[in-house]
C-alpha positions, 0 to 999 in steps of 0.5 A: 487543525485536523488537518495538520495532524501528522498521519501517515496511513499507508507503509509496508513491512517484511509481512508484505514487501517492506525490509522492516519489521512492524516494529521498526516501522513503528518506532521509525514512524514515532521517532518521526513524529507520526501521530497516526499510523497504519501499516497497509501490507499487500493482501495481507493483515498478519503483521496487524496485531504486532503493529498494533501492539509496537504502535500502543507500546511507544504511545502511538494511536494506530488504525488497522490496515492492508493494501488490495491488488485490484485489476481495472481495466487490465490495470493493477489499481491498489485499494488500501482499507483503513480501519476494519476489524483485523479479525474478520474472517471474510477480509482474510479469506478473500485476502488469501485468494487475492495472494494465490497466483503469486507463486506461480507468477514468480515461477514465471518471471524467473522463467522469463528472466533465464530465457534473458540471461539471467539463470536462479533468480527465484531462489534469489527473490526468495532470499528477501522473502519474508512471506513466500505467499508474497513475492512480488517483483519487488523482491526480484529487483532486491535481487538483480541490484544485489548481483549487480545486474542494476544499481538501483531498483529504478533500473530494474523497472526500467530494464525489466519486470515491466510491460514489454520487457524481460520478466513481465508477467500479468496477474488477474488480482480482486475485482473492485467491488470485491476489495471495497465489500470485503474492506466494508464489511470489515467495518473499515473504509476504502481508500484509492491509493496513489491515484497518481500512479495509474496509467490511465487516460482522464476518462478511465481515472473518472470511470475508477472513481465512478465505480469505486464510489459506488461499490461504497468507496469512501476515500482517496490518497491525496498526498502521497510519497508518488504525487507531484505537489501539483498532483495534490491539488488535482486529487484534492479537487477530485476527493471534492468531486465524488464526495471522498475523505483525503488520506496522506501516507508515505507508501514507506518500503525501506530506508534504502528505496524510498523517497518519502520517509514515514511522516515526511509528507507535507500537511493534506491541502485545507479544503478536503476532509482528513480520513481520521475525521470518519474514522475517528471511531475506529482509531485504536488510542494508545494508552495515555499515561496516568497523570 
């Protein structure tokens, strides 16, 4: 029955680059029928103590949690950390460095964007900031829909911010080993995110799991708001493979711009081992009404 438990461990809020505060996240995540849950903003834990407390005022059990920008093989690869203590001083200063070359990024795509035609659009990303440290191409594309230069964010990645193409600018983030020692030595487990994602040819994804299980990694999304329903079952048998704990989480940024809603993912296939078993000593219970 583990299995069937409705946890959803991976979502964003205005702390990172979501539109919705933690509280609304929790509220959003409870009225849909989210049993476990865990807010995971970008290289950055400073919306944790609100999560905790909205999650614990509406019943809500809740594990602590972040998503770390890794670089692997030039790629962006995401590792989301479940469970750690939000307080620890390592986690947070790495964190911090992780979050430094934002700024000047951001300077960088704006720049590229006026050579293209398109004049003020850091002070227009900004606009949908809720943490300067944290602006992200996300917060450009907010901006180009809202002026009308693409409908959707959709097209903005296709016309823009991407390899190739208009405001496209790469950044160096966390080595792996360094996410998952930080996430470790937190006291919580490291999660590959959305495997699905990565542009990587089969034996790039091999040497990702390789290297990332032994640097201590322990678990993978297996379903997610950006897998296929095929892509379950290839992530399933992956979690097998290397040993790894499955995890399930929408990778919910708003209501506007995504296609899974919080608790909306279908049940983690039967054979693999939920996550929330290995960590069901880190699970922050919410407090059960007296009977």
């Amino acid at each position: 029955m583990t299995h069937l438990l409705n946890a959803d461990l991976h979502c964003h809020s205005v702390v990172s680059d979501g539109t919705l505060t933690p509280e609304a996240l929790a509220a959003r995540a409870h009225a849909n029928g989210v049993q476990l849950w865990s807010l995971t903003d970008h290289d950055e834990i400073g919306g944790q103590q609100r999560a905790i407390a909205a999650a614990h005022a509406l019943g809500l059990d809740y594990l602590t949690g972040v998503e770390i920008s890794v670089t692997f093989a030039d790629v962006t690869v995401h590792i989301v950390g479940l469970g750690f203590d939000a307080d620890d001083a390592a986690l947070a200063q790495g964190l911090l460095a992780t979050r430094g070359g934002r700024g000047e990024r951001a300077q960088e795509i704006a720049a590229q964007l006026a050579q293209a035609g398109i004049a003020g659009a850091y002070e227009g990303a900004l606009r949908y900031v809720g943490n300067p440290e944290l602006i992200s191409r996300t917060h450009f594309a907010r901006h180009l829909v809202d002026v009308g230069i693409c409908q959707d964010t959709s097209e903005v990645f296709r016309r823009f911010l991407v390899e190739g193409k208009p405001g496209y600018v790469p950044h160096r983030w966390a080595r792996l080993g360094d996410a998952v020692r930080w996430i470790r030595q937190a006291g919580g487990m490291a999660v590959i995110a959305h495997p699905g994602r990565y542009r990587f040819t089969p034996t790039e994804q091999y040497a990702l799991f390789s290297e990332f299980t032994q640097h201590g990694g322990q678990g993978v999304e297996v379903v997610t708001g950006s897998h296929l329903p095929s892509e379950y079952a290839t992530y399933a048998a992956m979690a097998q493979e290397f040993g790894l704990a499955a995890s399930r989480g929408s990778d919910f940024h708003s209501p506007d711009e995504s296609h899974t809603d919080l608790g909306q993912l279908p049940d983690l296939p039967g054979q693999v081992t939920p996550i929330w078993q290995w960590l069901e000593s880190r699970i922050l219970r919410a407090p059960r009404p007296a009977h």
